[in-house]
TORKOL-339992 format. One record per residue (C-alpha): x negated, z, y; chain. Coordinates in nm, 3 decimals. Each point is the difference from the previous one (the first is absolute). Example, Ala and Ser with C-alpha at 12.3 -4.5 7.8 and 13.67 -1.06 7.14 Angstrom:
# residues 2
R        u        w        v  cadena
R   -1.230    0.780   -0.450       A
R   -0.137   -0.066    0.344       A
END
This chain:
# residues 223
R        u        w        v  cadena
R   -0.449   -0.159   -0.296       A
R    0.193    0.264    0.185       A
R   -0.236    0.290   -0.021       A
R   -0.306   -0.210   -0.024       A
R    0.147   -0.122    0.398       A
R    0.121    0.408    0.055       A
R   -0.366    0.050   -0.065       A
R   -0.165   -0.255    0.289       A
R    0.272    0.155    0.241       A
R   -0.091    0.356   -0.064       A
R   -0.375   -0.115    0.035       A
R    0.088   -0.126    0.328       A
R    0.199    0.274    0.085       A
R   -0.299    0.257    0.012       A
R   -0.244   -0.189    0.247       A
R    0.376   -0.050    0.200       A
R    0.072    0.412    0.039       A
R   -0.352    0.128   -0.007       A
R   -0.046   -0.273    0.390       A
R    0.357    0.119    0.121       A
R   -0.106    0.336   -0.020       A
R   -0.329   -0.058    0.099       A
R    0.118   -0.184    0.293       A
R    0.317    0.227    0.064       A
R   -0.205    0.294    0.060       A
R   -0.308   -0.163    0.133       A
R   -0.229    0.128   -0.283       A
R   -0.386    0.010    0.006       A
R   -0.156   -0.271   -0.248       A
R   -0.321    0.175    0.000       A
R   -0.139   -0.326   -0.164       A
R    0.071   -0.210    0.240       A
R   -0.025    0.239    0.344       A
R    0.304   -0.064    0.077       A
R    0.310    0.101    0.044       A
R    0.382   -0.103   -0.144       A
R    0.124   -0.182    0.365       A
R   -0.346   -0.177   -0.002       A
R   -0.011   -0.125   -0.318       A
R   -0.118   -0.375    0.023       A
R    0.228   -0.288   -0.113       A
R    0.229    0.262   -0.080       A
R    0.347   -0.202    0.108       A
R   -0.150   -0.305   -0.207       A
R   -0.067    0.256   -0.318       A
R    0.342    0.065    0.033       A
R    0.117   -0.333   -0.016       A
R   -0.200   -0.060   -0.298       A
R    0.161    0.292   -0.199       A
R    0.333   -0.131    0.116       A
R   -0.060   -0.358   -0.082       A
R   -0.160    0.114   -0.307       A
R    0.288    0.178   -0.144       A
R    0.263   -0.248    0.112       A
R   -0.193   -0.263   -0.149       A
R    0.059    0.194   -0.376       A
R    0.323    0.149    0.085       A
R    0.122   -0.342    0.090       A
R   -0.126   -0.164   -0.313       A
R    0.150    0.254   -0.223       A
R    0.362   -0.038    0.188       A
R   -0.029   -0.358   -0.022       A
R   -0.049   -0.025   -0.381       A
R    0.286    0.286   -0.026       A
R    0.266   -0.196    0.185       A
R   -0.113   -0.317   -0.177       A
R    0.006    0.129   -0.329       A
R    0.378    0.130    0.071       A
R    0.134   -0.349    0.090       A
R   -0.195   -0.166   -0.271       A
R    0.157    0.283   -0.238       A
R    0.391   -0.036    0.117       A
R   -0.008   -0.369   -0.025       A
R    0.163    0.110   -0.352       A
R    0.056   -0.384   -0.078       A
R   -0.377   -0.047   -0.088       A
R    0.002    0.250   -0.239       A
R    0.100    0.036   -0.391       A
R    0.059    0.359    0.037       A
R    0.076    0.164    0.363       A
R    0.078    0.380    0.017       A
R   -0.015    0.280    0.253       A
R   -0.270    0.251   -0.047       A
R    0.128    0.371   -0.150       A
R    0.121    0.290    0.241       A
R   -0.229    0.233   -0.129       A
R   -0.294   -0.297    0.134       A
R    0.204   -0.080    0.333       A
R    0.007    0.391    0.055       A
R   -0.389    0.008   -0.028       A
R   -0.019   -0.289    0.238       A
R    0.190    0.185    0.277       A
R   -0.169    0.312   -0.077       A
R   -0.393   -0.143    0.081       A
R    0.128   -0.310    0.269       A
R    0.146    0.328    0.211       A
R   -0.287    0.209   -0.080       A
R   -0.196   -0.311    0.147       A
R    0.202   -0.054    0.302       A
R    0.007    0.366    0.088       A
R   -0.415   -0.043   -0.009       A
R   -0.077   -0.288    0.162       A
R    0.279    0.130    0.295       A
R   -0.159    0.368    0.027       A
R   -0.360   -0.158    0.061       A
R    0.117   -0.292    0.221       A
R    0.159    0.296    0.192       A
R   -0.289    0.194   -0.026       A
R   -0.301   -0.183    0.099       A
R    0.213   -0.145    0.290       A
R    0.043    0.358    0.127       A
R   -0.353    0.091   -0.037       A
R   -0.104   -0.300    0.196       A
R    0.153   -0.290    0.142       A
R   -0.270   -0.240   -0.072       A
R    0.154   -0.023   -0.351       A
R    0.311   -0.189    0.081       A
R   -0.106   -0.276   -0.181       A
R    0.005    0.199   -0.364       A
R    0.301    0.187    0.087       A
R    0.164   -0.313    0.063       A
R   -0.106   -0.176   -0.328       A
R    0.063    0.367   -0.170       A
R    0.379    0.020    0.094       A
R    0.068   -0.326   -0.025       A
R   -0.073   -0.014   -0.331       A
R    0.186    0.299   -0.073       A
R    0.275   -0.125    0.126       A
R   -0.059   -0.338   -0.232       A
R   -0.025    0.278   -0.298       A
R    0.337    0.154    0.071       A
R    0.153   -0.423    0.054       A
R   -0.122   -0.107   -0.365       A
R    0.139    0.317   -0.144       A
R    0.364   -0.035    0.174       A
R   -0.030   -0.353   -0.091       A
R   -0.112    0.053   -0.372       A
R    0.212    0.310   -0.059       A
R    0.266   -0.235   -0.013       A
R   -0.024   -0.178   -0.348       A
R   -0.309   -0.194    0.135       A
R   -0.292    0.201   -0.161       A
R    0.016   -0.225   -0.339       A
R   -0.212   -0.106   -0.267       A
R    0.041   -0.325   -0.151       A
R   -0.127   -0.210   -0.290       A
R   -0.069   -0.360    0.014       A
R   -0.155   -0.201   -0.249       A
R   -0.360   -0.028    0.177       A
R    0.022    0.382    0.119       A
R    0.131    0.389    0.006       A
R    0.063    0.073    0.400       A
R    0.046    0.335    0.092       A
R    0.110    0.060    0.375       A
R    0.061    0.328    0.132       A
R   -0.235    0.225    0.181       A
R   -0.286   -0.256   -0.090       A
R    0.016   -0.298   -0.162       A
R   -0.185   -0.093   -0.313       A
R    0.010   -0.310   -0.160       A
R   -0.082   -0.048   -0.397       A
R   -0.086   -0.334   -0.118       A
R   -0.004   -0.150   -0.331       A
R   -0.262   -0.233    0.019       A
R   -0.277    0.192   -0.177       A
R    0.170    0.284   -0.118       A
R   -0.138    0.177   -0.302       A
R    0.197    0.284   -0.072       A
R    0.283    0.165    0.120       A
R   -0.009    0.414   -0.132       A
R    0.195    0.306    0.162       A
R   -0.150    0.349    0.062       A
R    0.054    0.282    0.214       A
R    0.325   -0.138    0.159       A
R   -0.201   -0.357    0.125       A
R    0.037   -0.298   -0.126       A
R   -0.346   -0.165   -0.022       A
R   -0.055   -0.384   -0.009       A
R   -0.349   -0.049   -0.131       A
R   -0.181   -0.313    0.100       A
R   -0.358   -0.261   -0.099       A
R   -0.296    0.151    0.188       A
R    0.158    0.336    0.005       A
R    0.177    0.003    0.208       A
R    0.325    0.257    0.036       A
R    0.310    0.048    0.170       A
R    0.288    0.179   -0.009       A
R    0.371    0.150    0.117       A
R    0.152    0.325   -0.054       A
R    0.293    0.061   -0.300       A
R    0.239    0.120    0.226       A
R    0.062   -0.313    0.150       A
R    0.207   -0.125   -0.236       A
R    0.346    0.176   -0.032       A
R    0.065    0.131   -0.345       A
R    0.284   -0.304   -0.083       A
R   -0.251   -0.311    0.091       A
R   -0.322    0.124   -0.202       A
R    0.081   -0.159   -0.307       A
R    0.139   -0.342    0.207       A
R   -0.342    0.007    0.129       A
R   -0.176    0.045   -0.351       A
R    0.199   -0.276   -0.130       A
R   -0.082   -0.184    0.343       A
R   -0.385    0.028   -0.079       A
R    0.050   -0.088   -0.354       A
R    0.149   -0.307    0.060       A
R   -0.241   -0.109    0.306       A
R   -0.367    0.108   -0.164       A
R   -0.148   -0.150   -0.271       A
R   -0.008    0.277   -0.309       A
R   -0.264   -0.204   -0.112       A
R   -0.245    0.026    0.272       A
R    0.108    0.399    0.175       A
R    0.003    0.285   -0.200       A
R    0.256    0.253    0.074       A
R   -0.063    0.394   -0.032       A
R    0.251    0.264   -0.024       A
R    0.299   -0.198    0.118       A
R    0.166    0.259   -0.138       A
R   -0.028    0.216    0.210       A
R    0.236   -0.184    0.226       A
R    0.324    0.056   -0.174       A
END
């Protein structure tokens, strides 16, 4: 979900720099006879591109924060544990790379033309909103818990791995893939789960699936 979001922001992101510097440095466009400053609709272009992305950014930060309270409500759960260092390190690592991103081209495009203060304010805020929901989560709040209807995984994203029509449950190249009717596949990364709670969570998913109807594959591998 993460990069498949990171992906419609960076597609946005290219129209976004190629009009600030168009506009910045009051460019040619050839194809249109025109010039940067006399580009039509340009402050309403704008406004789309910001809307656009704020739109996506605020439906990804929306299911993050949700997914965190749902996850720390540790009372609905049959299993509640905090997600590994080695995973919460990797979370800071890309959430700051993020931040840093979205704040240098909010910055940028602003400087190149003023007209963009609409993007550069949906850019920085949601840096900002990055560098919130890691302080937050840093602090024993990225999680993954196991209920008896679902596997919730909160941390830099949050996925959320149902029973109901699960076919197999296998392990391979350090994911843990939940295989599904129609198939359909998801998954979460091995290092989520500190060394000490992988076999709770085996036995967890033993005693929650039906044997009979989900196959498991290289369990194993776990221990």
């Amino acid at each position: 979900m993460n990069s498949f979001v990171n992906a419609i922001l960076l597609a946005l992101t290219f129209p976004l720099i190629t009009l600030s510097i168009i506009v910045g440095f009051d460019l040619p466009v050839e194809f249109l006879k025109t010039s940067g400053n006399n580009l039509a609709f340009i402050n309403e272009i704008f406004l789309i591109l910001g809307s656009l992305m704020g739109l996506i950014a605020l439906r990804r930060s929306a299911k993050r924060w949700m997914g965190m309270k749902i996850v720390n409500t540790t009372d609905r759960f049959l299993f509640n544990f905090e997600v590994s260092k080695d995973r919460k390190n990797r979370v800071v690592l890309y959430n700051l790379l993020e931040s840093s991103v979205m704040l240098f081209i909010g910055l940028s495009v602003f400087n190149l033309t003023h007209l963009a203060i609409v993007p550069m304010i949906v850019l920085l805020f949601f840096a900002f909103d990055n560098l919130l929901f890691l302080l937050v989560g840093y602090k024993k709040r990225f999680r993954i818990g196991l209920s008896s209807k679902a596997l919730i995984v909160s941390d830099r994203e949050v996925t959320v791995l149902y029973f109901e029509g699960l076919r197999k449950i296998s392990i391979g190249q350090q994911t843990i893939y939940f295989d599904y009717i129609k198939e359909l596949q998801l998954s979460f990364p091995t290092n989520c789960l500190r060394d000490e709670d992988r076999d709770i969570m085996f036995k967890g998913l033993n005693e929650i699936v039906d044997e009979d109807k989900v196959m498991f594959s290289k369990i194993e591998e776990w221990s």
